[in-house]
N, C-alpha and C positions, 0 to 999 in steps of 0.2 A: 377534389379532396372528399374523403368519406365523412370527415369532419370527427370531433372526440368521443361520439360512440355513436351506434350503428343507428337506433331508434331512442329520439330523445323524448318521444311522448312516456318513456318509462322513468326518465329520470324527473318528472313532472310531478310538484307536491301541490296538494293543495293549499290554498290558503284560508279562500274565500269561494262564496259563489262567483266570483268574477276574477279571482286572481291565483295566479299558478306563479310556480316557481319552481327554479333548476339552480339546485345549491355549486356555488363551483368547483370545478373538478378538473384537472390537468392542468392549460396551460390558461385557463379562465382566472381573471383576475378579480369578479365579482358577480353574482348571480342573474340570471334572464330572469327577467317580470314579465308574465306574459298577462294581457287583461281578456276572458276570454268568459263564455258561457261555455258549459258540459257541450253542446252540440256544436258548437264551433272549433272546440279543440279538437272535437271528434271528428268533426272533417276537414280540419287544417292539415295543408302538408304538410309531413314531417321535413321536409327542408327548412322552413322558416326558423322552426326548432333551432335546426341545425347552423343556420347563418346567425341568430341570434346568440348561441353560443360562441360563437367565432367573435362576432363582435367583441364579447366582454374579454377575450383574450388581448385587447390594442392597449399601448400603453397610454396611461394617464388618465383613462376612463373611471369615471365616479359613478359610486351608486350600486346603478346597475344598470342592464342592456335589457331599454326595455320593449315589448311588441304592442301594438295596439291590436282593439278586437276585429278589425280589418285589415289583419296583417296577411301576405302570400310571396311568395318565393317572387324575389328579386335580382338585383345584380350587386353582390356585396353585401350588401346590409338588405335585411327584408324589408319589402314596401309595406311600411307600419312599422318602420324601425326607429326608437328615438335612442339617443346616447349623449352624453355630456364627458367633455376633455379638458381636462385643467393645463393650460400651458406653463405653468409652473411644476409641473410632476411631469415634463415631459411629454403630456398630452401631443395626442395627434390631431389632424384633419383628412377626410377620405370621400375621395371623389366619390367614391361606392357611398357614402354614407348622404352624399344628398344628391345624387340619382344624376343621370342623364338631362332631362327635363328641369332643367336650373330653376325654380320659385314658379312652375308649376300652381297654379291657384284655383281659387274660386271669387269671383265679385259677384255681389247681388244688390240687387236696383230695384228701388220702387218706382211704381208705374203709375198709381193714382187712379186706376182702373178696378173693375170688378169683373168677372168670368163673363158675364152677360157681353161686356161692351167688346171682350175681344172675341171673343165666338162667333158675335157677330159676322165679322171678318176675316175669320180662321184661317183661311184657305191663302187669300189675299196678302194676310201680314205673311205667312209664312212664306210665301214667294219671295214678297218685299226684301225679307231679310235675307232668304238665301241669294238672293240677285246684288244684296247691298254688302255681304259678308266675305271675301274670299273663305272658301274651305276646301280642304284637300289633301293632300302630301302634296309638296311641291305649290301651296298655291302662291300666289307674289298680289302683293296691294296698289296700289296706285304710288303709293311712296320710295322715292326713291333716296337713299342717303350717300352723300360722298364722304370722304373721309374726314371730315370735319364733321359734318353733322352726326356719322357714327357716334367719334368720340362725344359726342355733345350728348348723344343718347344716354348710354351707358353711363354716363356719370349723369345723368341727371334724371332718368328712370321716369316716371310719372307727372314728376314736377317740370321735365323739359316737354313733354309732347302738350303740356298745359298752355305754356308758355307759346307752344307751337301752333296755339289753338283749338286744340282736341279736348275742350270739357271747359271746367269750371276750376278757381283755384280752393274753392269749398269742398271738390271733390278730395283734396288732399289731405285733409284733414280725418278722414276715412278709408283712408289706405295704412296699411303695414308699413313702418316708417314713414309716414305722412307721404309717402309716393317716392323716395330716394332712399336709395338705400348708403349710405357714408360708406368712405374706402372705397370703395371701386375703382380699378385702374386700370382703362382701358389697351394701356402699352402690354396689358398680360393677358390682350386677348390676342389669339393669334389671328392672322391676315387670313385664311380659309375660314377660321370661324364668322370675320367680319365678312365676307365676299357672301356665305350664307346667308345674311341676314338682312343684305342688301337693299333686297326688294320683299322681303316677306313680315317688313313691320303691319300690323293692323290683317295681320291673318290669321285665322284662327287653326288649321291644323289639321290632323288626322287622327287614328287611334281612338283614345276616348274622351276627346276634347270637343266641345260642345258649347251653342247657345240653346238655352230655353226660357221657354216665356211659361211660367208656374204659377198657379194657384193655391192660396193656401185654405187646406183645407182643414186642419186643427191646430188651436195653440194650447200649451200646456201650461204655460206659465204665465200667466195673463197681464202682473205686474211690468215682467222681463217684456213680453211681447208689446206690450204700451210704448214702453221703452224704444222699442227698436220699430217703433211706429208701423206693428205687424195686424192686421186683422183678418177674421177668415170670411174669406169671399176675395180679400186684396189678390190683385195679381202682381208678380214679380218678373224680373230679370237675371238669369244668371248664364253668367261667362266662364266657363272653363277653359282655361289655357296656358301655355307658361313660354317659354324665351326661345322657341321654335330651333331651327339649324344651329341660330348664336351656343345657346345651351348644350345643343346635343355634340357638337365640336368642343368645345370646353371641357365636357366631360373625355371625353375621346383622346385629348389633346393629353391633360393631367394625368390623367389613370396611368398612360404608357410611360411618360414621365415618373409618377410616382412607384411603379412596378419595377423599375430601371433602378430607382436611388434606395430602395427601402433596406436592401443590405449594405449600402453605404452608411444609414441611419441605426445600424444594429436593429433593424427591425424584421421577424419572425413571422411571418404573413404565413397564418392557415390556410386561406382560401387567398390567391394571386388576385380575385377581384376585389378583394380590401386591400387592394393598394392605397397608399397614405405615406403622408408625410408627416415630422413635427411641425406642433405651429409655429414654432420659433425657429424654425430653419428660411431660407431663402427660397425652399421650392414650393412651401407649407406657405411664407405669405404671398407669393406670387400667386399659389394658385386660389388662396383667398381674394384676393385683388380681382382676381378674372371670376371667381363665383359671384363678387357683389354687382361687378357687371353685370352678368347674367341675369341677376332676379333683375337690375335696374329696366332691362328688355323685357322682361315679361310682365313689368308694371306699366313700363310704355305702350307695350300690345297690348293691354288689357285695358288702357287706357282710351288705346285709336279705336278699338273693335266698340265700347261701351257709346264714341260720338257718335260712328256707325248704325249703333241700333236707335240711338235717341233722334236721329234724322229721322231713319223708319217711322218710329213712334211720333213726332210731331206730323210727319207726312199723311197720318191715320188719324190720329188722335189731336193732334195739337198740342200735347200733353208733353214734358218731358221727365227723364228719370232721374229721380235720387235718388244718391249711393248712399246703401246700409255699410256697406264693408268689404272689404278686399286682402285677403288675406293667403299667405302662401302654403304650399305645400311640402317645397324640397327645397331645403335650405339649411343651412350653418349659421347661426345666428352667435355673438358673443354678448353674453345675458349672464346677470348679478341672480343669485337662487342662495337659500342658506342650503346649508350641508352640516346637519351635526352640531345648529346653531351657532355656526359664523358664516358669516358672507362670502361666499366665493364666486369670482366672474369666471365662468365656465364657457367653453365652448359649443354649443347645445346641436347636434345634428338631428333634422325632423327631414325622414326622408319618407314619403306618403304619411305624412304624421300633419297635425294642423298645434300652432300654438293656440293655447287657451288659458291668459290671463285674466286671472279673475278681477273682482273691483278694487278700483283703489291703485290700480298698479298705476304709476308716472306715464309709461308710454300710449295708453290708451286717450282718443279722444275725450276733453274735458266733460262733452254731456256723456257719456258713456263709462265713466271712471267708477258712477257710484252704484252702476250695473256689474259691466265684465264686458268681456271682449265678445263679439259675434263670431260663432264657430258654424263656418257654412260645409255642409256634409252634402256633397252630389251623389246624385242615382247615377243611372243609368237607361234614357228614353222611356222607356214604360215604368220606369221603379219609381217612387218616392224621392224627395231630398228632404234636407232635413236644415233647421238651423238650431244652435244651442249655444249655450253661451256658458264662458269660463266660467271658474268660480272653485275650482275642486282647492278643500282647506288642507292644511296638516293635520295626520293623524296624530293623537294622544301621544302616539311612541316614536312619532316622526318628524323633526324640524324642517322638511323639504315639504314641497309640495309635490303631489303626484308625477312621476315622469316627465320631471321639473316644467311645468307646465303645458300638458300637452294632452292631445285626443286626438282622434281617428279621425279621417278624410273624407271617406265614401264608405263603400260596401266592400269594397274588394273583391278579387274575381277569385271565380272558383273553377274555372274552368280556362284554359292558355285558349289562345286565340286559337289555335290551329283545330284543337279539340271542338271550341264552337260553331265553327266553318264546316266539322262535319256531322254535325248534329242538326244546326239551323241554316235557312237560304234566305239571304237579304232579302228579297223583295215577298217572302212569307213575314217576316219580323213586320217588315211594315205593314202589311196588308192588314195585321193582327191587332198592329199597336192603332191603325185608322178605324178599326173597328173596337175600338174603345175611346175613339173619340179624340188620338194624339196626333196631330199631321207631324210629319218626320220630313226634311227636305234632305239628303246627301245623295252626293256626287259616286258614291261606291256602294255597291249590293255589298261585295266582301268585307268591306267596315261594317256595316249593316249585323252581317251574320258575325262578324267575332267580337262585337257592342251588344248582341241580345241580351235582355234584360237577363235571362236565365245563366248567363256566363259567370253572374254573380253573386255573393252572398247576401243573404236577407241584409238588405240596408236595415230594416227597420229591428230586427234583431240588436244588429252591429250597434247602434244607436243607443236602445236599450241599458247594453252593455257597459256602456261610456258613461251611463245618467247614472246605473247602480253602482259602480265601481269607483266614481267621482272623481271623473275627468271631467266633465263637463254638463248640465243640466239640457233636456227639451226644451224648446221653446218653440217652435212652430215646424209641422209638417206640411209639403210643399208638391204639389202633384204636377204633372208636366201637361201641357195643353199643345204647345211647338217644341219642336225638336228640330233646330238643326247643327246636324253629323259630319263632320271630316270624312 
């Protein structure tokens, strides 16, 4: 599809230094938000434009279709794509709209450490953990599940691998849904999806999914950073990862499914990859049943991979890690937000999108309510991370909160995989990134080269972005020491 017109950076008004907009036009039922710096739009593809347009054409969508400043061409909806669906208005759900990679995440751990103590043994822990870690495409864990323990998974996401003995039940209390995500029904995941995932719980993956052991090297918000017991010099923990094969079958499964029924539905699909359903149809909850599974896997991985590292770390240290936060990436959440000053429970799709509630919301941890939510924003092996935390208010003329509560993920690439493969060679990336001091352990040169740090956009820009446009505030920058890569 060429999509409603040729070049949509022309139909881009401005608003703000941070905020654009594309008033709607044809079969658009409400305008694109896009949150963006001059230089980022300037070198945003113009597809993102164009799937964010498409987006606002679905029915039941509220608001508007909005992009974050780390948005880049996608499958469906653009990765940095949020949108809210009222199932009452007919709203939809769209496999496109929370990605392949089902709750995709980020958790971060404190260590108790300072950059001295782990330098010390740089070389050492990074071995440790790539020998302790499966990674890979195709890697498989020690864990084997039968189909009883499947289904025990999937419905019980973080809170059963606890139960299973992989962590603490304190850790629960710091995850996204306190580690289970409700509704998930295993009977809607199909027998290939489960047979993937078999043996690949407590793995971490490929592509751009990653452990690192970080240092933080500034905090911004010093109160916030107390808060989330941050200081510079502390070293950290972070896990990137999301619900491996289960996920990527799920989406694969649905989409074909939903592409099949959409004119059954009376529904007009711009682009054939925002296939979708309603959410009050039978194929709309089904395949929400098999999404809550999904994230429920990738809060269990992220759960076995985090016991993983904290063996590491007492093995070295004696030390073990507390979780700051665990929060997803690619997901459909159903969430209360006003609209026009009345309440409405919305459908909310964050597909490479992170929620960012600020203080005071009910679902946040008790010591963390009269803060905001921890908003963890991953680099890229040589880049930066970032963490920042909810908080973005309603504007004077606006009863909502910003892109009903939501911020950017990472950096976002700028470059497709294929494109960095011919530009950079895995084992120069590393040689580069060793020479400033970041030991990298993966299993692939070729992940290597299409993971270089330069594939992507200035995270620290991206970030920027998000803090002036009040999505979400700074609070600690976070430099990478280990890397280890899928």
């Amino acid at each position: 599809m060429t999509g409603l017109m040729t070049n949509f950076t022309r139909a881009l008004t401005r608003i703000s230094d941070t905020e654009w907009r594309i008033a709607p036009q044809g079969a658009m039922r409400v305008p694109v938000v896009l949150y963006a710096s001059e230089a980022l739009v300037r070198d945003m593809d113009d597809k993102v434009l164009e799937q964010a347009a498409n987006v606002a054409t679905l029915p039941g969508i509220v608001g508007a279709s909005y992009a974050m400043p780390d948005a880049h061409w996608g499958y469906g909806f653009p990765i940095g794509g949020v949108a809210a669906f009222d199932a009452d208005d007919g709203g939809v759900v769209s496999g496109g709209g929370v990605g392949f990679d089902i709750s995709c995440g980020v958790r971060t751990l404190h260590t108790g450490l300072d950059r001295a103590a782990v330098m010390a043994v740089q070389q050492e822990l990074a071995n440790a953990l790539y020998y302790t870690i499966p990674v890979g495409v195709g890697s498989t864990g020690a864990i084997r599940l039968d189909r009883r323990g499947m289904d025990a998974m999937l419905t019980g996401g973080a809170a059963w691998a606890v139960r299973e003995g992989y962590g603490r039940r304190d850790d629960l209390e710091r995850i996204e849904e306190r580690g289970c995500m409700a509704g998930a029904d295993p009977d809607q995941v199909s027998e290939q999806a489960k047979k993937r995932q078999q043996q690949e719980m407590g793995t971490l993956g490929s592509g751009n999914h990653y452990l690192e052991v970080q240092a933080v090297t500034d905090i911004y918000d010093p109160a916030t950073a107390d808060a989330f017991a941050l200081r510079r010099g502390d070293v950290t923990v972070s896990i990137h990862c999301g619900s491996r094969g289960l996920g990527h079958q799920i989406g694969t499964d649905y989409l074909k499914r939903m592409a099949v029924a959409a004119a059954k539905h009376g529904i007009t699909l711009p682009d054939r990859e925002l296939a979708c359903a309603p959410i009050d149809s039978e194929l709309g909850r089904a395949y929400l049943g098999a999404m809550r599974a999904g994230i429920n896997c990738a809060l269990a991985n992220r759960q076995i991979l985090t016991h993983l590292a904290r063996r590491a770390f007492t093995e070295f240290f004696g030390t073990d890690l507390a979780l700051l936060y665990d929060v997803s990436h690619n997901t459909c959440k159903l969430e209360e937000h006003v609209v026009d000053g009345r309440k409405r429970k919305l459908y909310v799709h964050r597909k490479g999108a992170t929620r960012a509630f600020g203080p005071r919301h009910p679902d946040l941890p008790a010591d963390l309510r009269d803060v905001g939510q921890p908003v963890l924003i991953g680099g890229t092996m040589g880049t930066a991370s970032y963490i920042l935390v909810g908080g973005n208010e309603p504007r004077p003329d606006e009863s909502r909160s910003l892109a009903f509560a939501s911020a950017c993920h990472g950096a976002g690439r700028a470059l497709s995989r294929r494109a960095a493969t011919k530009r950079w060679h895995g084992r120069a990336v590393q040689d580069e990134l060793a020479h400033r001091g970041i030991v990298v352990r993966s299993p692939s040169a070729r992940g290597l080269a299409e993971e270089a740090p330069g594939a992507y956009k200035d995270v620290s820009e991206v970030v920027l972005v998000a803090e002036r446009a009040g999505l979400a505030r700074r609070v600690a920058r976070l430099e990478p020491l280990i890397c280890i890569k899928g």
